[in-house]
Residue frames as a rotation matrix with the C-alpha (Angstrom) as fourth column:
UNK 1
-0.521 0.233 -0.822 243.18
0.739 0.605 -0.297 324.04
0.428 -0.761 -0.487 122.73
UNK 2
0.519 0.855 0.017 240.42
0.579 -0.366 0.728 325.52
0.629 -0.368 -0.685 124.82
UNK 3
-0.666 -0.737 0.115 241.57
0.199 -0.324 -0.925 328.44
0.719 -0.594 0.362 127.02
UNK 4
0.669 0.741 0.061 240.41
0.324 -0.365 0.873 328.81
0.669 -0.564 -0.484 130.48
UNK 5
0.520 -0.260 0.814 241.22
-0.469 -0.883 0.017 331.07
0.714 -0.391 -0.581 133.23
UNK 6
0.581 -0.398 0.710 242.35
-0.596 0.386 0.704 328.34
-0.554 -0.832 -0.013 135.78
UNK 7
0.991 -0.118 -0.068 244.10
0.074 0.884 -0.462 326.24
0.114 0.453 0.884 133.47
UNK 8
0.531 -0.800 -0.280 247.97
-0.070 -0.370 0.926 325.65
-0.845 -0.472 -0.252 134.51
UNK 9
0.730 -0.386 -0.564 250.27
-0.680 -0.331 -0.654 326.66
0.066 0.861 -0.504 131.33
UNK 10
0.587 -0.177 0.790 252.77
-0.023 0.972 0.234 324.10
-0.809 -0.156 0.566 129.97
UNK 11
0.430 -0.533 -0.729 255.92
-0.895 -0.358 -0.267 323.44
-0.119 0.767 -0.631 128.23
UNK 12
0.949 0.045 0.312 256.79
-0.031 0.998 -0.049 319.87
-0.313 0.037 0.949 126.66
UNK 13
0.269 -0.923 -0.274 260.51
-0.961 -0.277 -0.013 319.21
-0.064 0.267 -0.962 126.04
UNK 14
0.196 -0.461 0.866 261.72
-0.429 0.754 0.498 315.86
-0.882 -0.469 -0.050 124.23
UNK 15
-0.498 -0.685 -0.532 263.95
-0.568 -0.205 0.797 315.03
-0.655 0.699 -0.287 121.66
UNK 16
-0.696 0.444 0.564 261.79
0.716 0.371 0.592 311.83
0.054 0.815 -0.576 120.20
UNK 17
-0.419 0.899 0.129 258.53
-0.664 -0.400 0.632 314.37
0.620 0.179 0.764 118.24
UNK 18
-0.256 0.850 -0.460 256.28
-0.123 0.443 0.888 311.41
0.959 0.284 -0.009 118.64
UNK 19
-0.149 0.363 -0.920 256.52
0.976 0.204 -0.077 311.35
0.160 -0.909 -0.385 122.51
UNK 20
-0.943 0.026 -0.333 255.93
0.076 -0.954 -0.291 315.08
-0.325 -0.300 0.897 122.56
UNK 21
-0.626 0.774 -0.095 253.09
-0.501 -0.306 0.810 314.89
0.598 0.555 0.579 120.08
UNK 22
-0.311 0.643 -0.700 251.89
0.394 0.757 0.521 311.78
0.865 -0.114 -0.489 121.80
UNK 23
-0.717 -0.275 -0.641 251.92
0.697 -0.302 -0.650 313.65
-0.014 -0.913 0.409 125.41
UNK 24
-0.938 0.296 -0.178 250.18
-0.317 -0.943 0.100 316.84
-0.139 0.150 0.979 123.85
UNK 25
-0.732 0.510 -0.451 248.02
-0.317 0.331 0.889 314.84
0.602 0.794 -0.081 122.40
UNK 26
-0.286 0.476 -0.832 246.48
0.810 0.584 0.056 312.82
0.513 -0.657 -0.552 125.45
UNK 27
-0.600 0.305 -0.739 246.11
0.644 -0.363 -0.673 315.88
-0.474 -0.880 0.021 127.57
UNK 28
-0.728 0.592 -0.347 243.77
-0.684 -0.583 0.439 317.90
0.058 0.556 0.829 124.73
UNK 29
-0.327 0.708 -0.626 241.77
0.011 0.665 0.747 314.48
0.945 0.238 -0.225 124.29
UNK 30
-0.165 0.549 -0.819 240.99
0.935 0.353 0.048 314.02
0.315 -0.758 -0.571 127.74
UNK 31
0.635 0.575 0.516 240.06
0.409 -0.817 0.407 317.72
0.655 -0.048 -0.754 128.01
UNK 32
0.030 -0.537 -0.843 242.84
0.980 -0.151 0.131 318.00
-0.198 -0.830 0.522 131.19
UNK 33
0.951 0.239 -0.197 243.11
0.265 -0.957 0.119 322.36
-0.160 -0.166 -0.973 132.37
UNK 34
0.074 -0.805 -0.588 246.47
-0.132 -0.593 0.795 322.80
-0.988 0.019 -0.150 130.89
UNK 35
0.928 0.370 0.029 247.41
0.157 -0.321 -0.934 324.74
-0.336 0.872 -0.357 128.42
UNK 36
0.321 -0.897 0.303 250.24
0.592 0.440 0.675 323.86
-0.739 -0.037 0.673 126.52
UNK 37
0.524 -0.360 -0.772 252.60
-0.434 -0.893 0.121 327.13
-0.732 0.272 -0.624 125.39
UNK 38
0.236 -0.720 -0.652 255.19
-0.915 0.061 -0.399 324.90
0.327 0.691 -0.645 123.31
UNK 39
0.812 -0.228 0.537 256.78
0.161 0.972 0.169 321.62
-0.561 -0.051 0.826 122.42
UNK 40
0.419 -0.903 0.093 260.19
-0.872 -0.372 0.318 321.28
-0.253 -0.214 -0.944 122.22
UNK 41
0.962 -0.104 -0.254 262.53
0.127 0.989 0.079 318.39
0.243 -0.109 0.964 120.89
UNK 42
-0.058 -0.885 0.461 265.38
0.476 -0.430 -0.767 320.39
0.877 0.175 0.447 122.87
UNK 43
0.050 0.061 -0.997 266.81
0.986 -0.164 0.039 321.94
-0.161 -0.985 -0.069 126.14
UNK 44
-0.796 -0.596 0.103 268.19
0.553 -0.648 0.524 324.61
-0.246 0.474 0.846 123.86
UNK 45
-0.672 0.620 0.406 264.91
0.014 -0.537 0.844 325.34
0.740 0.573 0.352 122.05
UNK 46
0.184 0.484 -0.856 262.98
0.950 0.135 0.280 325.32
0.251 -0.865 -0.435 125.80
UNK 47
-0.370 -0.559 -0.742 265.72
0.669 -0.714 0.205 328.11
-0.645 -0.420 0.638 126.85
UNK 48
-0.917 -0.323 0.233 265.25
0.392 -0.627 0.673 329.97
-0.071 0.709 0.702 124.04
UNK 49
-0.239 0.925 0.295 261.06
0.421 -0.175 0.890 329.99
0.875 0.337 -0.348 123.57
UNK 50
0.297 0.476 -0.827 261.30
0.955 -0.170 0.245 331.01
-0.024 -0.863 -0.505 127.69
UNK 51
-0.511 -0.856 0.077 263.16
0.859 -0.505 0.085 334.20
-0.034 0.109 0.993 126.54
UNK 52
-0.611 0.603 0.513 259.82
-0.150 -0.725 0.672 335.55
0.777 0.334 0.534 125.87
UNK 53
-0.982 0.121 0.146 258.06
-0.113 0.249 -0.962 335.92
-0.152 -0.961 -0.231 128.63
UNK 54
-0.042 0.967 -0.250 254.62
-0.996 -0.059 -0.060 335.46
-0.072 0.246 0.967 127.16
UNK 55
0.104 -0.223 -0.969 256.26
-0.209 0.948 -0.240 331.90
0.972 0.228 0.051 126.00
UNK 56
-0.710 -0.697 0.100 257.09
-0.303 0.174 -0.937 331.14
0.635 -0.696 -0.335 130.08
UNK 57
0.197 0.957 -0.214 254.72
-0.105 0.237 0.966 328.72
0.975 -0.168 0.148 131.14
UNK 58
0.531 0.013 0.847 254.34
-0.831 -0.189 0.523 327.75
0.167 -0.982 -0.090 135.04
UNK 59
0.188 -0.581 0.792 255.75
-0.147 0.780 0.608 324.00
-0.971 -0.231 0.061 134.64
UNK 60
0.112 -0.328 -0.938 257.94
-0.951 0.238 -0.196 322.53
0.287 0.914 -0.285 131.79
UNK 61
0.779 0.334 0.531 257.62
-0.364 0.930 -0.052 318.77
-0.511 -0.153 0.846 131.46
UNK 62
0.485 -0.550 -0.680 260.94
-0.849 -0.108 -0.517 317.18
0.211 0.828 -0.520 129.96
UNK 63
0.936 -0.079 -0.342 262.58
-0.061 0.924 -0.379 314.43
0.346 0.375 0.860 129.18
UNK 64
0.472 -0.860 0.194 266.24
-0.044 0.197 0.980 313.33
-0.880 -0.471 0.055 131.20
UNK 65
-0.108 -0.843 0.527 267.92
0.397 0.449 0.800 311.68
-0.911 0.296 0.286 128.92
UNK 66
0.887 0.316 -0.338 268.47
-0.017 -0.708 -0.706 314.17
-0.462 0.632 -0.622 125.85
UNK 67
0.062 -0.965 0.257 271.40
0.988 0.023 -0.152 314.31
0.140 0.263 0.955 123.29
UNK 68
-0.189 -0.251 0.949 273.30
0.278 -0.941 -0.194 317.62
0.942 0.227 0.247 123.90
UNK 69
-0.532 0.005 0.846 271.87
-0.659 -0.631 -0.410 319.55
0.532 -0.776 0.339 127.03
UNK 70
-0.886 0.134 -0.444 270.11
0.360 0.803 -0.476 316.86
0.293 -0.581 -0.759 129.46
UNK 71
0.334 0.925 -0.182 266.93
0.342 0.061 0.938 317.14
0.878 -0.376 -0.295 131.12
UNK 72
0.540 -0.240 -0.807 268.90
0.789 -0.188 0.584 317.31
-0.292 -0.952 0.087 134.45
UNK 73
-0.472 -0.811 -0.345 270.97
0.856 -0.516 0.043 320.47
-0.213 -0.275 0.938 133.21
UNK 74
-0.289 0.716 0.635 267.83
0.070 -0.646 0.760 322.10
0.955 0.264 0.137 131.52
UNK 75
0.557 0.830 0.021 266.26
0.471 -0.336 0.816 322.04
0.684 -0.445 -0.578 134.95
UNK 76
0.089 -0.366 -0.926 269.15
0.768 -0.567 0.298 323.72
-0.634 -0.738 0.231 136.99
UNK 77
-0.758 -0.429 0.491 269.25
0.627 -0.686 0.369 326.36
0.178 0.588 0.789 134.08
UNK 78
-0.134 0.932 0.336 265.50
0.437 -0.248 0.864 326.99
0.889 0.263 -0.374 134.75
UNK 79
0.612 0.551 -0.567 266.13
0.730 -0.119 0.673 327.39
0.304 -0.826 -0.475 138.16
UNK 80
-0.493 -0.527 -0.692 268.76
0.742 -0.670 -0.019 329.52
-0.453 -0.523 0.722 138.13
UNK 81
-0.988 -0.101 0.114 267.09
0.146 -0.835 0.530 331.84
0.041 0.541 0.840 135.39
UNK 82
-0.685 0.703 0.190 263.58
-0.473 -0.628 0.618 331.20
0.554 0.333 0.763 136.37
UNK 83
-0.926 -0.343 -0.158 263.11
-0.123 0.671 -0.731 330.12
0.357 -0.657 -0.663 139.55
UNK 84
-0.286 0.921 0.262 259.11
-0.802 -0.081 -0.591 330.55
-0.524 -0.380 0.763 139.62
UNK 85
0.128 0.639 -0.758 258.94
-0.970 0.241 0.039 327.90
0.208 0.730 0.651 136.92
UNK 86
0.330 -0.225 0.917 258.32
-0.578 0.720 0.385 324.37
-0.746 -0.657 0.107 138.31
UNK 87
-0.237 -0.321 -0.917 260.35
-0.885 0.461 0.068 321.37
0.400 0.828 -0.393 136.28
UNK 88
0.356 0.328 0.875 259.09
-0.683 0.730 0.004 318.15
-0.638 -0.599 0.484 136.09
UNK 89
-0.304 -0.936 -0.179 261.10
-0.847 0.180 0.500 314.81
-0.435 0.303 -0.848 134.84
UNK 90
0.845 0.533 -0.024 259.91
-0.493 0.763 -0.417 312.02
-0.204 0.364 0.909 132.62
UNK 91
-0.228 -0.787 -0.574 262.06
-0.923 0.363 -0.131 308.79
0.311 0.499 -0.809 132.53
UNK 92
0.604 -0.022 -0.796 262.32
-0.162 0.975 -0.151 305.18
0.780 0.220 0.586 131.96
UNK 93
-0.074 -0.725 -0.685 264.68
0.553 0.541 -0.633 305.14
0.830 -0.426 0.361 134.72
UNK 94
0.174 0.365 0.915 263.61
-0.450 -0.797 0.404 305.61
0.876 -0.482 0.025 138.09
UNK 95
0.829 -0.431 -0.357 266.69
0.508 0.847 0.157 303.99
0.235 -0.311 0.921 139.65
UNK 96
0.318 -0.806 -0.499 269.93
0.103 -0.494 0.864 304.48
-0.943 -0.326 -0.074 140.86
UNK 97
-0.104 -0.141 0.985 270.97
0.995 -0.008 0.104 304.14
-0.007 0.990 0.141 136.88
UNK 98
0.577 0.069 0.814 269.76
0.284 -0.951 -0.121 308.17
0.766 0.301 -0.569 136.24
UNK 99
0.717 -0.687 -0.116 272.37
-0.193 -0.356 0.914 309.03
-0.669 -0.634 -0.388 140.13
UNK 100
0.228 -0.838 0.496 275.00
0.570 0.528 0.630 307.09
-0.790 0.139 0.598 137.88
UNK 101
0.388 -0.007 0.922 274.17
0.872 -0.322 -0.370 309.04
0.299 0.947 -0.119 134.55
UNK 102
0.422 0.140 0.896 273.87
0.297 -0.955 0.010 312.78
0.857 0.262 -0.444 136.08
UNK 103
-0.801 -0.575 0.169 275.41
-0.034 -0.238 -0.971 312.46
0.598 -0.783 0.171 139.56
UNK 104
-0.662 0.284 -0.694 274.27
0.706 0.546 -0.451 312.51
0.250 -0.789 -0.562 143.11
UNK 105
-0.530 0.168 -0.831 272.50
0.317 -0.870 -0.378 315.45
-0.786 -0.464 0.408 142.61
UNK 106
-0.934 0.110 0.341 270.85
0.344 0.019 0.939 314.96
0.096 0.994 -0.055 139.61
UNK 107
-0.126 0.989 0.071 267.34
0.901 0.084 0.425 315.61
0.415 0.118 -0.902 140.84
UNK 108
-0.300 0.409 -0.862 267.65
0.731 -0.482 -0.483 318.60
-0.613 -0.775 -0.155 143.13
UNK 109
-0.854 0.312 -0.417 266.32
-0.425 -0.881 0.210 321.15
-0.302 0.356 0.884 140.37
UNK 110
-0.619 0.666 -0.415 263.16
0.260 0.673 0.692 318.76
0.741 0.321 -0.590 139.74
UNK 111
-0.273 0.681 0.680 259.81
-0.947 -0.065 -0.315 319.59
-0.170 -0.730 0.662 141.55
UNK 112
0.056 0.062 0.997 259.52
-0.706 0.708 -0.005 316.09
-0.706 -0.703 0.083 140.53
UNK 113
-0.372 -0.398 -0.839 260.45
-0.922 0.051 0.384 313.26
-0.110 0.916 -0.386 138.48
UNK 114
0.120 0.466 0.876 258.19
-0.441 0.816 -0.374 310.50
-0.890 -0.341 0.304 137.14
UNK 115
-0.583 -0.092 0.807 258.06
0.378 0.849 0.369 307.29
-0.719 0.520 -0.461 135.06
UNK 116
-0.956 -0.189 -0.225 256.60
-0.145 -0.360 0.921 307.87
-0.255 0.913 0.317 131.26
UNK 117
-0.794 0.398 -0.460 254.23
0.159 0.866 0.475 305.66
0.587 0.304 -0.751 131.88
UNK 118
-0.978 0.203 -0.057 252.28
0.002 -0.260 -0.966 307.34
-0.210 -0.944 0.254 134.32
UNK 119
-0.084 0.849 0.521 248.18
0.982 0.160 -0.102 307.52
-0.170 0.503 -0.847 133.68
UNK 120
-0.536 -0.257 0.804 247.28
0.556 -0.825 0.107 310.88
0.635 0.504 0.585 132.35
UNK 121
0.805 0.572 0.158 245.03
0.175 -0.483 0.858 311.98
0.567 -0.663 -0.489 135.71
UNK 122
0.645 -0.625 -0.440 248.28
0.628 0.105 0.771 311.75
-0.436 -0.774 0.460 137.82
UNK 123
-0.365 -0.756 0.544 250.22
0.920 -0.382 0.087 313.25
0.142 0.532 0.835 135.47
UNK 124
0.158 0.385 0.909 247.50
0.084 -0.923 0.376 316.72
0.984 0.017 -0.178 135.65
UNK 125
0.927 0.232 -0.293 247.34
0.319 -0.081 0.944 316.19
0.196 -0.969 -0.149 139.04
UNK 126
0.120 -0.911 -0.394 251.06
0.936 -0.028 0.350 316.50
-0.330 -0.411 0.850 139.62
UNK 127
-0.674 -0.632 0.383 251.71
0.687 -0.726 0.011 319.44
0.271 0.271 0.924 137.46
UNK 128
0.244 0.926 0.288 248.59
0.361 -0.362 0.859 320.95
0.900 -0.106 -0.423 139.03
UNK 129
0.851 0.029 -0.525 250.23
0.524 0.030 0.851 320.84
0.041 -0.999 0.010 142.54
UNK 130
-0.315 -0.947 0.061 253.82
0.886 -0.271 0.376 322.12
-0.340 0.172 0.925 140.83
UNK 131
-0.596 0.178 0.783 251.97
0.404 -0.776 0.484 324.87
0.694 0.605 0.391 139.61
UNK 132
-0.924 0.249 -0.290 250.13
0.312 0.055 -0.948 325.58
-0.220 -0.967 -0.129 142.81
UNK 133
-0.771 0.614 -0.169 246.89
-0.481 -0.388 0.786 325.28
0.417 0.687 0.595 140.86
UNK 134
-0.683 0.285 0.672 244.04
-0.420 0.600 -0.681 323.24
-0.597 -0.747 -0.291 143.26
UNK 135
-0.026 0.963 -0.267 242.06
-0.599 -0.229 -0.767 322.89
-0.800 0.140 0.584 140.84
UNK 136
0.502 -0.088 -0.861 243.90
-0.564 0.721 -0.402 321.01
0.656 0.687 0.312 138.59
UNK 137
-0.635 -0.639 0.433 245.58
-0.752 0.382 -0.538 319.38
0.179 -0.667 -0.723 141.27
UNK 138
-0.585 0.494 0.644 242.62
-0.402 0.512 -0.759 318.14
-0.705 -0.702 -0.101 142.07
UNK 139
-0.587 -0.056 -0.808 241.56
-0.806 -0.047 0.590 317.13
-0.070 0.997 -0.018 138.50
UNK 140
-0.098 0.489 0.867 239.10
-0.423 0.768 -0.481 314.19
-0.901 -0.414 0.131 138.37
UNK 141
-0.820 -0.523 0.232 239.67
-0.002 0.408 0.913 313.34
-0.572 0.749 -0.335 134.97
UNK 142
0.493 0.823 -0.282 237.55
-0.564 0.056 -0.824 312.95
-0.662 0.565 0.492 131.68
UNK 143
-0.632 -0.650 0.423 239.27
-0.061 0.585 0.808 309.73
-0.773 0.485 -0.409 129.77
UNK 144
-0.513 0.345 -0.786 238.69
-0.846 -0.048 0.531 309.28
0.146 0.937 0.317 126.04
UNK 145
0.337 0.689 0.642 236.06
-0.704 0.637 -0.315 307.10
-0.626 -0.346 0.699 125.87
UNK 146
-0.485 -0.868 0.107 238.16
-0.600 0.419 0.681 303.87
-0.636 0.266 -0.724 124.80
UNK 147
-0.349 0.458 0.817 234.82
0.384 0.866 -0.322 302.22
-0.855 0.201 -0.478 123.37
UNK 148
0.498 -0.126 -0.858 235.38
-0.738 -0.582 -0.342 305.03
-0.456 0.804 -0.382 120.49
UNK 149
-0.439 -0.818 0.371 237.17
-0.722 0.567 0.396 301.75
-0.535 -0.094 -0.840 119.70
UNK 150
0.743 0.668 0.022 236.08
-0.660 0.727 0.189 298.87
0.110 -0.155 0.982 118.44
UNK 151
0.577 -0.414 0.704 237.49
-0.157 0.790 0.593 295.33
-0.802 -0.453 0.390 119.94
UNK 152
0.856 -0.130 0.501 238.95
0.495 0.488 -0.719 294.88
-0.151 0.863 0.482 116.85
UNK 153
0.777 -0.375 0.505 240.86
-0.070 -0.849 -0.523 298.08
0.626 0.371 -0.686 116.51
UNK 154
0.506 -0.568 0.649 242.21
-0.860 -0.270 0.433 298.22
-0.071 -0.777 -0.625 120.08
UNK 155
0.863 -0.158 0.480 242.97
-0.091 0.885 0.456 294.67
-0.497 -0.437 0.750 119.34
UNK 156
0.682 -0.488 0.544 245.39
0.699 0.218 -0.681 295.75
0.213 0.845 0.490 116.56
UNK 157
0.377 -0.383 0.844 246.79
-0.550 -0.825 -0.129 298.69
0.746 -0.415 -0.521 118.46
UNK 158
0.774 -0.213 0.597 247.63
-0.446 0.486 0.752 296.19
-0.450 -0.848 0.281 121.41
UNK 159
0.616 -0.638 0.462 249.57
0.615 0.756 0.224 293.74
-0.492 0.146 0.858 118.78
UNK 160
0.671 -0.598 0.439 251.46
0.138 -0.480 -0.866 296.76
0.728 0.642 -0.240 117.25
UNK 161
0.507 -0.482 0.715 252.41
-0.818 -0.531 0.222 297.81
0.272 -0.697 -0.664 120.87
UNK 162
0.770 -0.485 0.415 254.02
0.054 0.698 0.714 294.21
-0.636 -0.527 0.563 121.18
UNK 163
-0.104 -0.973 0.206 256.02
-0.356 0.230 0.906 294.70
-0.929 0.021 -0.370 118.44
UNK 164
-0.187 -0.008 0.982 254.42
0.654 0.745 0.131 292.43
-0.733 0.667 -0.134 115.58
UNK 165
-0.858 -0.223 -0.463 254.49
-0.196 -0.692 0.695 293.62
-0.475 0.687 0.550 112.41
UNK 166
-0.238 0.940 -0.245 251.25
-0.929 -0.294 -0.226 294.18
-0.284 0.174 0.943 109.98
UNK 167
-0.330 -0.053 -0.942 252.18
-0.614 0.771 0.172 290.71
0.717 0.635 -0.287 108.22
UNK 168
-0.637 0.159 -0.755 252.03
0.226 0.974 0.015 288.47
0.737 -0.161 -0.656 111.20
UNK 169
-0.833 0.554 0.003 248.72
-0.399 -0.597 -0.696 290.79
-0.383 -0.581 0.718 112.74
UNK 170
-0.119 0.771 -0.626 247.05
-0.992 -0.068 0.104 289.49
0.038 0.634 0.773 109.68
UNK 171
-0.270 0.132 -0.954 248.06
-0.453 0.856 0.247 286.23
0.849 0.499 -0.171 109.89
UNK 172
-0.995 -0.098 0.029 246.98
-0.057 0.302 -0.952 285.82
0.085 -0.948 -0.306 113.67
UNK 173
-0.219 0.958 -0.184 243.70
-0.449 -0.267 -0.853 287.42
-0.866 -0.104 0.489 113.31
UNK 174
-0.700 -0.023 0.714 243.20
0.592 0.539 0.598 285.59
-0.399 0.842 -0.364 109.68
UNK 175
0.767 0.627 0.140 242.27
0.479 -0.414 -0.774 288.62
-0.427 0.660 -0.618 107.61
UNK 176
0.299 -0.604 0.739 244.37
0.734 -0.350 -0.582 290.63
0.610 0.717 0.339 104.89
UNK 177
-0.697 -0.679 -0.232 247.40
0.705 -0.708 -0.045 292.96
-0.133 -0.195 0.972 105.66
UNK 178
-0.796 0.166 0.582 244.84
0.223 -0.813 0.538 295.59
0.562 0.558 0.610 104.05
UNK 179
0.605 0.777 0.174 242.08
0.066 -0.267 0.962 295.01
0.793 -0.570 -0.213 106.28
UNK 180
0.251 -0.541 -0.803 244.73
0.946 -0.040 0.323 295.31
-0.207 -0.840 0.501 109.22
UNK 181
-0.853 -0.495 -0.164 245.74
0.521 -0.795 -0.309 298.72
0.023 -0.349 0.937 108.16
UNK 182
-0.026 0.981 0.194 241.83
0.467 -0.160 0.870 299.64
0.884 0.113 -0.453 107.88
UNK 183
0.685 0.513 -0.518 241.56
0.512 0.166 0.843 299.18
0.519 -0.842 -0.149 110.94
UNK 184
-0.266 -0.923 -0.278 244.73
0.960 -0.280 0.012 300.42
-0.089 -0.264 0.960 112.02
UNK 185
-0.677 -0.378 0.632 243.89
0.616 -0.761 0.205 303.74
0.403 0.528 0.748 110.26
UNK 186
0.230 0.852 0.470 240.18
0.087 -0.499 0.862 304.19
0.969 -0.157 -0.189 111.59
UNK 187
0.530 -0.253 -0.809 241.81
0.709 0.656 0.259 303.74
0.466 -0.711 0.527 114.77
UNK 188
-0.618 -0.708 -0.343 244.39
0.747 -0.664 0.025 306.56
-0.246 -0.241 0.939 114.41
UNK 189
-0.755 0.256 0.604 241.55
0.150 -0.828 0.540 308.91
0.638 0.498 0.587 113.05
UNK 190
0.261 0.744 -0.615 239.24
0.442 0.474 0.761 308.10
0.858 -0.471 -0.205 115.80
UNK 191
0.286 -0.643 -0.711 242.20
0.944 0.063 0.323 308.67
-0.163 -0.763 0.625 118.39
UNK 192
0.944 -0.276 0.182 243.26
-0.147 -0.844 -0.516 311.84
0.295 0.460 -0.837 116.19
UNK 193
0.597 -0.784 0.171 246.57
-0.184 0.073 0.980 310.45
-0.781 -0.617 -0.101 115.86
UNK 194
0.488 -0.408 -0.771 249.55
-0.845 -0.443 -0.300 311.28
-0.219 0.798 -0.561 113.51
UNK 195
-0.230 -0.563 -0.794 251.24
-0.751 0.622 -0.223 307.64
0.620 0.545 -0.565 113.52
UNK 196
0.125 0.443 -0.888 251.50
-0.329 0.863 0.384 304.46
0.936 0.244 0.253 115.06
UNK 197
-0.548 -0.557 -0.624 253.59
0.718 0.070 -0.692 304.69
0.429 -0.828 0.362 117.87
UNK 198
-0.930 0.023 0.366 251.30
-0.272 -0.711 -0.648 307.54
0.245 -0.702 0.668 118.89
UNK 199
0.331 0.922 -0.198 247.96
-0.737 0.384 0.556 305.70
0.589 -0.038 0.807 119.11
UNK 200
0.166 0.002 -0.986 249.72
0.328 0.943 0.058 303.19
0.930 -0.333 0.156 120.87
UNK 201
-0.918 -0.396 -0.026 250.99
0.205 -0.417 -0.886 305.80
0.340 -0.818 0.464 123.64
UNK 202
-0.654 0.586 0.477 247.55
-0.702 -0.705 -0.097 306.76
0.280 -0.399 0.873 123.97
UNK 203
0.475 0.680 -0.558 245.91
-0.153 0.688 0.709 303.40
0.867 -0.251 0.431 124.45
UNK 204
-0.237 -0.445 -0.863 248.62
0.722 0.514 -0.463 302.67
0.650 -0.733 0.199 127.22
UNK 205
-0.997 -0.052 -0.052 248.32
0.071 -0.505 -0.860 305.58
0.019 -0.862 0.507 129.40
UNK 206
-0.288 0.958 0.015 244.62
-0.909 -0.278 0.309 305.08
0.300 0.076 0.951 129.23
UNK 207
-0.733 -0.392 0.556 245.18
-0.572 0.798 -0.190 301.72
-0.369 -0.457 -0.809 130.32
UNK 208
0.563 0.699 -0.441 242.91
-0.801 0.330 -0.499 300.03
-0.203 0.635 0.745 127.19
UNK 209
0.867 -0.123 -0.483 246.07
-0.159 0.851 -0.501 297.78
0.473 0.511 0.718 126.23
């Protein structure tokens, strides 16, 4: 990734790869000013890569729910051992459900904690402001251009993200399983994506499907 001098510095922490990759991924495509130090599919390996202090970025992004160390115990470790670095939370559950999981106190080491789903301008913007950076705060975005697509493609990326499988894609659209992964494939190379489930993260938070 491009370095620049204002760009705020980033660590990604979550156990599934393909939402890390898929995360990294969106914020290089759309060009966004942060530069991402490491990806993590661990609180453990987070702790450990901040040991260097070259590796100690200004905000770590992580996942809550984690097997082993949590999301909510990775950020009170950060704050006790590195209280300049802001933590932000990514979860499916932005409910009383995550008070029940981690306690009533589950958030207070969080500079903030948001839904997965967010679009990827909000997302810079936030860790722009956690990083007292104005500049990405104030980010105006540069979205992949979604018409790198064609109607077709995105239309097969949409029915993967429901769920259907390649068999009954082909038999909806009435064309061979093979021309469905075609299309499928020019799709992920287009997107510069490593699988399926990441091309589909990146059409959603781009809000194409």
């Amino acid at each position: 990734m491009r370095t620049i001098v204002n760009d705020s510095t980033l660590g990604i922490v979550d156990n599934d790869p393909l939402v890390a990759s898929a995360i990294q991924s969106l914020l290089v495509e759309t060009c966004a000013p942060i530069q991402i130090l490491w990806t993590v599919t661990s609180a453990e390996q987070a702790l450990e890569a901040m040991r260097d202090s070259a590796q100690r970025p200004q905000a770590v992004l992580t996942d809550i729910a984690m097997p082993g160390m949590n999301g909510s115990e990775l950020a009170h470790h950060i704050k006790e051992q590195h209280p300049d670095i802001a933590v932000i939370g990514i979860s499916a559950f932005l409910d009383d459900e995550n008070e029940k999981r981690y306690g009533a106190q589950w958030s207070d080491a969080f500079y903030a904690i948001i839904p997965k789903e967010i679009p990827t301008i909000q997302l810079v913007r936030i860790i722009g402001k956690a990083t007292g950076n104005d500049e990405v705060a104030s980010w105006a975005g540069k979205s992949i251009n979604s018409m790198r697509l064609s109607g077709k493609e995105l239309q097969i990326i949409a029915n993967y993200a429901r769920g259907f499988t390649t068999s009954t894609i082909a038999h909806q659209l009435n064309i061979s399983e093979a021309s469905v992964k075609t299309y499928a494939r020019r799709a992920f190379e287009k997107l510069h994506a490593h699988s399926r489930a990441e091309a589909v993260a990146m059409c959603v938070r781009n809000g194409w499907i």
